[in-house]
C-alpha positions in Angstrom: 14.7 3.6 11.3 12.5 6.7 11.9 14.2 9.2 14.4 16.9 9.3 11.1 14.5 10.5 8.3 11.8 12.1 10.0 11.7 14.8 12.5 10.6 13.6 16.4 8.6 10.6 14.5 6.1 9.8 17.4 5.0 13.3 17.2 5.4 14.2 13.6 3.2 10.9 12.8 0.6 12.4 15.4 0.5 15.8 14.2 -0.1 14.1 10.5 -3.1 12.5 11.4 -4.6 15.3 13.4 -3.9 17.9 10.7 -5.1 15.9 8.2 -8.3 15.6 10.6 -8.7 19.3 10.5 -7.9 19.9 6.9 -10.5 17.6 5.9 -12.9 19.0 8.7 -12.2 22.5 6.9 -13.0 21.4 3.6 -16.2 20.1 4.8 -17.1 23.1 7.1 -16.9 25.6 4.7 -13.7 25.3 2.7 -15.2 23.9 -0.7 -17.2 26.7 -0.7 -14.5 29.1 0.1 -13.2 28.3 -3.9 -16.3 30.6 -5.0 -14.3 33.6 -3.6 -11.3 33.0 -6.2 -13.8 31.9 -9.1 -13.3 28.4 -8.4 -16.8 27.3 -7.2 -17.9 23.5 -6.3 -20.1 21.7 -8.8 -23.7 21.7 -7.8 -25.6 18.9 -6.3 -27.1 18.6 -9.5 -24.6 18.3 -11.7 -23.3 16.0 -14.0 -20.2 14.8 -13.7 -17.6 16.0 -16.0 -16.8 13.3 -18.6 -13.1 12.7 -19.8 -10.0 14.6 -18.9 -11.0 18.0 -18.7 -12.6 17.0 -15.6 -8.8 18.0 -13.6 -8.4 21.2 -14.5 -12.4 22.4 -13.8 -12.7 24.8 -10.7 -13.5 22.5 -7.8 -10.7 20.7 -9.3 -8.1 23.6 -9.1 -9.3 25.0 -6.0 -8.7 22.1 -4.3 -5.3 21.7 -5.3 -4.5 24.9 -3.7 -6.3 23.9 -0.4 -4.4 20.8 0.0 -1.1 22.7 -1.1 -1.7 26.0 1.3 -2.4 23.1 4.1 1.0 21.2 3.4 2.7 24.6 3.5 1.5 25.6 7.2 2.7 22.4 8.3 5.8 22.0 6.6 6.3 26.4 8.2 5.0 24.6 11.8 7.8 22.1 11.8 10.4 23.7 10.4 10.9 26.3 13.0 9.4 23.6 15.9 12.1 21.1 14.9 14.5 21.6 12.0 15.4 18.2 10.3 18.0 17.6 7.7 15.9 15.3 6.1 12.7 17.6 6.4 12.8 18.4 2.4 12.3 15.2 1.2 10.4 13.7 4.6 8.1 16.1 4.9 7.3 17.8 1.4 8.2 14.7 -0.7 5.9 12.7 1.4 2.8 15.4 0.5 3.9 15.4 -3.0 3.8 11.4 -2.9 0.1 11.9 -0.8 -0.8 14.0 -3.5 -0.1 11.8 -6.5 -1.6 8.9 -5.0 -5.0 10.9 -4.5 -4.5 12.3 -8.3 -4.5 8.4 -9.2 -7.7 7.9 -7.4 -9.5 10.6 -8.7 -8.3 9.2 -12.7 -10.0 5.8 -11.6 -13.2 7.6 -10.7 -13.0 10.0 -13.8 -12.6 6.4 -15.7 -15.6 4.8 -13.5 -17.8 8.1 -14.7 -16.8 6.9 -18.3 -18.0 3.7 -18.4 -21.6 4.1 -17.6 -22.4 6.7 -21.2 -20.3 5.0 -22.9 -21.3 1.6 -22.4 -25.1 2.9 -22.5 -24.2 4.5 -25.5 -22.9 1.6 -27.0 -25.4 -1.3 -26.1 -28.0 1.4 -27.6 -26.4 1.5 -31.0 -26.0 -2.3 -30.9 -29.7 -2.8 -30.0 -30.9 -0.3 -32.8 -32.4 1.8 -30.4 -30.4 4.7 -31.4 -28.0 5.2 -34.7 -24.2 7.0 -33.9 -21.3 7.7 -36.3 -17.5 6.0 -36.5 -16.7 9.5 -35.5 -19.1 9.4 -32.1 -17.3 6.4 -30.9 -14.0 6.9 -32.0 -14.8 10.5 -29.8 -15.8 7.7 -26.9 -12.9 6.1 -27.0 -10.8 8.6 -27.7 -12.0 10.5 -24.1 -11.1 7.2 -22.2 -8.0 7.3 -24.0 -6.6 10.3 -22.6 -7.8 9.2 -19.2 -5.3 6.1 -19.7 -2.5 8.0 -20.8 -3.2 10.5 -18.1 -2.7 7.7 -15.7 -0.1 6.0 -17.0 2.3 8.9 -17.4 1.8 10.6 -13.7 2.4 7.1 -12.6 5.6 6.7 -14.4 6.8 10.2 -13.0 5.6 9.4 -9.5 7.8 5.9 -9.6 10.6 8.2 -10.7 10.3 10.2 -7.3 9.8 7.7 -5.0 12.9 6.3 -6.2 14.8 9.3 -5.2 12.4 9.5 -2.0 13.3 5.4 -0.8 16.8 6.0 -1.6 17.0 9.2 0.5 15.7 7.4 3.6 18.1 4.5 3.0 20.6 7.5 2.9 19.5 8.9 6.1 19.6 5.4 8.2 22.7 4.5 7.0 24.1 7.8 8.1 23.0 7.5 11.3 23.9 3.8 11.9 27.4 4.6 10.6 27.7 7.6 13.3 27.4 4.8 16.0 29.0 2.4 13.8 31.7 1.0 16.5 28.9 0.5 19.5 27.1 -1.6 16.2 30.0 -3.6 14.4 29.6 -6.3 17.4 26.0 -7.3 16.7 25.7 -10.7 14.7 25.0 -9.6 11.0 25.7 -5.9 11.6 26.9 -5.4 8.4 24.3 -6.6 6.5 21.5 -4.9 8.5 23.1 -1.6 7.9 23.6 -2.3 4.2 20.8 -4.4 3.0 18.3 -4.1 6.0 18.2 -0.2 5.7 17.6 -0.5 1.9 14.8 -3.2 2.2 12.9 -1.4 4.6 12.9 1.7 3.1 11.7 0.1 -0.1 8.8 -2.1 1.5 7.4 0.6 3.6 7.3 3.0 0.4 5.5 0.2 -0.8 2.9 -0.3 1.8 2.7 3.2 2.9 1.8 4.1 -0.8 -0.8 1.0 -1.0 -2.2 1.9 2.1 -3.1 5.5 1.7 -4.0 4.6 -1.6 -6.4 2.0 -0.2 -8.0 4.6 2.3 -8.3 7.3 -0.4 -9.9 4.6 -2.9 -12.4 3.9 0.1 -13.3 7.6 0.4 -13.7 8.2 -3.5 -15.1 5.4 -4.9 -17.7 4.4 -1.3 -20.0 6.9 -2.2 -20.2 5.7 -5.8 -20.9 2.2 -4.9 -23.8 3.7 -2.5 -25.4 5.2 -5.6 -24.8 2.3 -7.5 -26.9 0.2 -5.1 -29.8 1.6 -6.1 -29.5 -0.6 -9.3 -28.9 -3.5 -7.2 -32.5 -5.8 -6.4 -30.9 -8.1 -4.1 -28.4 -10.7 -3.0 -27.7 -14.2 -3.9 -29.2 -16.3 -1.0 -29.4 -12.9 1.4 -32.1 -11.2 -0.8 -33.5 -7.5 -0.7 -30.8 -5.2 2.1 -30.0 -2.2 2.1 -27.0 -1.1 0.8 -26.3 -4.9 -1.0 -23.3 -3.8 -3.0 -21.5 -2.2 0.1 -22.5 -5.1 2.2 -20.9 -7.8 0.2 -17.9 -5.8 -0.2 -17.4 -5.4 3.4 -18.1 -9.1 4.4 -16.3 -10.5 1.4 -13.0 -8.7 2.0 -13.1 -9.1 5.6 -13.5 -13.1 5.0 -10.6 -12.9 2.9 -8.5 -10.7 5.3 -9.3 -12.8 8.3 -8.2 -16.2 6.3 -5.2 -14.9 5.2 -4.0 -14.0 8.7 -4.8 -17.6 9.8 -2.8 -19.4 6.9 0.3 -16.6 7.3 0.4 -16.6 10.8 3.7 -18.4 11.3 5.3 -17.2 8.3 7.5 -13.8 10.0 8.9 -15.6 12.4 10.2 -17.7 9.5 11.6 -15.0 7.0 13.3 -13.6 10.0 15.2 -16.7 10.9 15.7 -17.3 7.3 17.6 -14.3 7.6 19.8 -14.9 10.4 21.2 -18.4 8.8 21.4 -16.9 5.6 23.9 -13.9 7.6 25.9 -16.9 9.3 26.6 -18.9 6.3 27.6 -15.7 4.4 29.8 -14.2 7.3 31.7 -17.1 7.3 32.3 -17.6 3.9 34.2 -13.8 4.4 36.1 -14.7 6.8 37.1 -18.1 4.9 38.3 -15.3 2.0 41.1 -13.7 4.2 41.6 -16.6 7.2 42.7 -20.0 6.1 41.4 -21.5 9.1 37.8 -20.5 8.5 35.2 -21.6 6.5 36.2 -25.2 6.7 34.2 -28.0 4.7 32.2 -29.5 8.3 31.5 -25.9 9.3 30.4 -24.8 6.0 28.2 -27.5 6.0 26.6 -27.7 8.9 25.8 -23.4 8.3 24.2 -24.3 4.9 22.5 -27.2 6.4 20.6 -24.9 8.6 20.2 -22.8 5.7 18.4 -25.9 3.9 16.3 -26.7 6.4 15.2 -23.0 7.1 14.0 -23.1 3.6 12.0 -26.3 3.3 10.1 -25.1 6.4 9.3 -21.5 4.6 8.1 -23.7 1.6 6.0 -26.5 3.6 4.2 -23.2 5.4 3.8 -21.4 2.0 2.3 -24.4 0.4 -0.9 -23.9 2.6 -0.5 -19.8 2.4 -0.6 -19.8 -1.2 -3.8 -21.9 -1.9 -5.5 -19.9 0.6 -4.5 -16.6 -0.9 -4.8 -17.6 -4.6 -8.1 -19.7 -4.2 -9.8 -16.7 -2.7 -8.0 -14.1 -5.1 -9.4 -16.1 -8.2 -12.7 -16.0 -6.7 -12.9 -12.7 -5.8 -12.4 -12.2 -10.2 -16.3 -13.7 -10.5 -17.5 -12.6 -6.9 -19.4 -9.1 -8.1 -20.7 -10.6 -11.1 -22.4 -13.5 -8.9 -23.4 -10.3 -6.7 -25.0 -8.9 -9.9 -26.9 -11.5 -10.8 -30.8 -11.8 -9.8 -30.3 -8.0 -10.9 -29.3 -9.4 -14.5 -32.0 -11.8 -14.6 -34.3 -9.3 -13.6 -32.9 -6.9 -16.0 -32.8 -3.9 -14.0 -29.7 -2.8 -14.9 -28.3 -1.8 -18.0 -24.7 -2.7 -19.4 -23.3 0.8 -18.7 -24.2 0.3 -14.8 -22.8 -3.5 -15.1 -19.6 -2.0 -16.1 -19.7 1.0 -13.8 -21.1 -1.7 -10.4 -18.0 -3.8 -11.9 -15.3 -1.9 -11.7 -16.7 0.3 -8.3 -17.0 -3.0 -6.7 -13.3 -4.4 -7.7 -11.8 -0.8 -6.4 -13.9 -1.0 -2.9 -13.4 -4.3 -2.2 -9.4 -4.2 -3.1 -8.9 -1.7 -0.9 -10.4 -3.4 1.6 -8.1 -6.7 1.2 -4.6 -4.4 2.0 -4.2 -7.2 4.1 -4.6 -9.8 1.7 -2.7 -8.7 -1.4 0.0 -6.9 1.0 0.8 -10.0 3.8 3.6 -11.4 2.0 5.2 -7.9 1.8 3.8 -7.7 5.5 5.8 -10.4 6.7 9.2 -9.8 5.1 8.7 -6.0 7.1 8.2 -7.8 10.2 11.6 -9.6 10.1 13.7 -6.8 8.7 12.1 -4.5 11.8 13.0 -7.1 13.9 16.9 -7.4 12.6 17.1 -3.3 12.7 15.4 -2.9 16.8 18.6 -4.9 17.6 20.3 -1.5 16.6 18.1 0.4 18.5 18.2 -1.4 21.3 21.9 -1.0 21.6 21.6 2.6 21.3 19.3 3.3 23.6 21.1 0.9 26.0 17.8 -1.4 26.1 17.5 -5.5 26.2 17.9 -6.6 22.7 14.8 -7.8 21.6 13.5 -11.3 22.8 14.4 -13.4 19.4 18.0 -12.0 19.9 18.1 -12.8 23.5 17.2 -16.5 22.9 20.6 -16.6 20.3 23.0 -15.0 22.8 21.9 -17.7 25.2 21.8 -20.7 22.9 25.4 -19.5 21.3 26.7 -19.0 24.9 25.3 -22.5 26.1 27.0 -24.2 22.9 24.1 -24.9 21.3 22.7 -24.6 17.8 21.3 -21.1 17.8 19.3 -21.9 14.4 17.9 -25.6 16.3 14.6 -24.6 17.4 11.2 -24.5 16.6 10.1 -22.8 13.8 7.0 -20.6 15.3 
């Protein structure tokens, strides 16, 4: 799954972390600073932030671009000549470039976060009388937010471009390899679907929760800080009253109550998809062989395949019955919960409706990056079972004991039993 796409993966994943660990340690050290030497100095402590798009191509901005680039290129050298992949291109540099886009996006939601607070300001003042603006003012407002949006929106489209190319290129790379060992592999139940639609699924979901994950992390770093400042605004709690830090408080204790209940209500679900799977394989392989042998895929067979395809199902959807109104009852609260946060605040009217807007959105980033777990468990679970189909491939070329789940099949199929007629946890 790995060992085809990237280079010595234990290590390479290792060396990715630690780098990064130095890179950031470099820019922190003395690395921002080092920007003054090419003109590109960082912003002062005192400065305000740059409102509106030009905001990305200002010199902290630019310098830092070629910091992360110059870093990306010292690894990509190190590995290269350490241990040459034929996959390194697109594993390597099309993962930075990926890493890269995803931080871009982040920094457009701040740039849009560092809108909302004049803007809003701006507005409620007009509205109140308290200051008089022209159409031409706000259409200027709007028009800055505007260019943000479309900022966003086009790298986004571009970057779902790429990562097309990027999953399918990994999907290329497993099914190379599995076809290499393709006659030690044609013997495990389902082998031609794991190597056909198994590779393809996996690539695609952990593109998927890679992306949201290192998006998460880098949301966390960009927008923490903000919701820090933010605080400041903030009174107190509902029923906690006067902390410090209330607004990074409740976002750390809401999203962990919503991680920890979403675990509970989806823990039996992978063990589910994954047998879902297998009797979904059985029924199918039979039908095939009922296309070219006569003698196969006789009505009482048939049945009793699909039958254990039907009941498969109706446990997934008794189990997903509890899953969902766990996940969906918190998810619609978590639409109200920083405005509940906000209010003694309101009713003491210590914040303005620029800073509502600004805590607001803040809040909604923070706190969604904390619930990965939460929005991503469904996705979650169907990884779980396609891993578990592909480390039977694995395990027969490494010459290892297939995996346990397996083992129990081969011994219920040898015994004459129904492989599929167990429990379903």
């Amino acid at each position: 799954m790995f060992i085809s796409f990237f280079p010595r993966p234990k290590l390479f994943f290792l060396s990715v972390l630690l780098w990064s660990a130095v890179m950031v340690a470099g820019w922190f050290a003395g690395g921002e600073q080092l920007g003054s030497l090419f003109g590109m100095p960082p912003a002062t402590p005192d400065a305000p932030p740059i409102i509106g798009i030009s905001v990305f191509w200002s010199p902290p901005f630019l310098w830092f671009y070629l910091y992360f680039w110059a870093g990306v290129a010292i690894f990509y050298a190190f590995w290269s000549w350490y241990a040459p992949h034929p996959w390194q291109l697109w594993s390597v540099l099309g993962s930075a470039l990926i890493l890269f886009v995803v931080y871009f996006q982040v920094q457009v939601s701040v740039a849009v976060n560092n809108w909302y607070g004049p803007f809003y300001d701006f507005l409620q003042n007009v509205m109140a009388k308290q200051t008089t603006a022209t159409a031409g003012e706000i259409y200027s407002g709007v028009a800055s937010f505007t260019w943000l949006a479309l900022l966003g929106m086009n790298i986004s489209v571009v970057n779902a471009f790429f990562v097309s190319h990027w999953i399918f290129r990994w999907r290329n790379a497993m099914n190379d390899y599995y076809m290499s060992y393709w006659p030690r592999l044609r013997h495990i139940e389902g082998a031609s679907q794991r190597v056909q639609e198994d590779t393809m699924r996996f690539s695609q979901i952990m593109e998927g929760l890679g992306v949201s994950f290192v998006d998460s992390i880098m949301t966390l770093i960009a927008f923490m800080p903000v919701l820090i400042r933010l605080s400041t605004h903030i009174t107190e709690l509902p029923l906690v009253g006067a902390i410090n830090h209330p607004l990074v408080v409740a976002a750390i204790a809401w999203s962990v109550l919503g991680t920890v209940s979403l675990v509970l209500a989806g823990w039996m679900l992978p063990g589910l998809q994954f047998r879902n799977q297998r009797v979904e394989a059985a029924y199918r392989k039979e039908l095939v062989y009922g296309e070219d042998h006569e003698e196969r895929a006789q009505p009482a067979t048939v049945r009793e395949l699909f039958s254990n395809v039907r009941r498969n199902y109706f446990r997934l959807y008794f189990h997903y019955v509890y899953f969902n109104v766990v996940r969906y009852t918190y998810l619609q609260a978590n639409n109200v919960f920083a405005l509940l946060v906000m209010v003694p605040s309101i009713a003491a009217g210590t914040i303005t409706l620029g800073v509502l807007s600004q805590i607001n959105y803040a809040f909604s980033q923070v706190t969604a990056s904390f619930q990965f777990l939460v929005n991503s468990w469904s996705t979650i679970v169907e990884l779980l079972s396609v891993h578990k189909r592909l480390r039977a491939f694995e395990a027969t070329l490494e010459g290892a004991p297939l995996p346990d789940i397996d083992q129990r099949y081969l011994e219920r199929q040898q015994a004459g039993v129904d492989p599929e007629d167990q429990p379903a946890g």
